[in-house]
Phi, psi and omega in degrees: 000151163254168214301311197295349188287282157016280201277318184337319151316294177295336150299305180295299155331315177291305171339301213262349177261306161321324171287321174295325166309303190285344157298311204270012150309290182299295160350299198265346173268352173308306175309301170297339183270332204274342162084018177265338165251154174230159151016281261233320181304304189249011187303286195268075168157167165245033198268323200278313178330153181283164189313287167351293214258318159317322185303286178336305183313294182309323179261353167280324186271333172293336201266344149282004200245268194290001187273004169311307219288318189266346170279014181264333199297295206290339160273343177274311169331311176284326198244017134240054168041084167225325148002065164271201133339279158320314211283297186289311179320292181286017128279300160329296176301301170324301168313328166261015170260337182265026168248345187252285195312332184289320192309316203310293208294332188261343183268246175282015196003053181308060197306330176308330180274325165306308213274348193281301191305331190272282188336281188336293203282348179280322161297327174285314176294349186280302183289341136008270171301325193301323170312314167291314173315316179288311180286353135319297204269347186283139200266124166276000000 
């Protein structure tokens, strides 16, 4: 595969964290201008944000939590040419479940349909690894 095939996933992830920075940018200086948070409220904590701009919050810090575990997949994946076909699909697929999971979150934070896109995409990165792992470990 190639590197732009690869790395393409991983863009488009990064891709979703930037959008998310920028909601909850706006938001949150939105909030602070409209005089509905104040200053003084959110110095030491988030607790004070309106439900909305916490929703946000909450899914730009998921999108630091497991997608660490799929950019470490995708650089040990690259640099012992393990990278397939299969490999970019199931980056994909990982990648519209935390994009299906942000939506979730941001939106109706419906959680049981939040907890399924969070299932989904842990399942796919697991076998993910497992799959690299087994194509490491195999005795050729």
């Amino acid at each position: 595969m190639s590197v732009a095939a690869i790395l393409a996933p991983v863009f488009a992830l990064v891709l979703l964290l930037f959008l998310l920075t920028g909601r909850m940018a706006l938001t949150r200086v939105g909030s602070i201008k409209a005089g509905q948070t104040k200053m003084r409220d959110i110095a030491l904590g988030q607790d004070a944000w309106p439900t909305q701009i916490q929703q946000t919050s909450n899914a730009y810090a998921n999108n630091l939590q497991l997608p660490v575990l799929f950019y470490a997949l995708v650089a040990f994946a690259m640099l012992t040419k393990k990278a397939d076909l299969l490999f970019v699909v199931m980056s994909w697929l990982f990648v519209l479940t935390r994009y299906a999971h942000a939506l979730v979150h941001v939106t109706s934070n419906k959680v049981p349909l939040r907890f399924q896109f969070f299932a989904a995409g842990v399942f796919l990165l697991g076998v993910m690894w497992i799959i690299f792992a087994v194509r490491i470990l195999a005795v050729d």
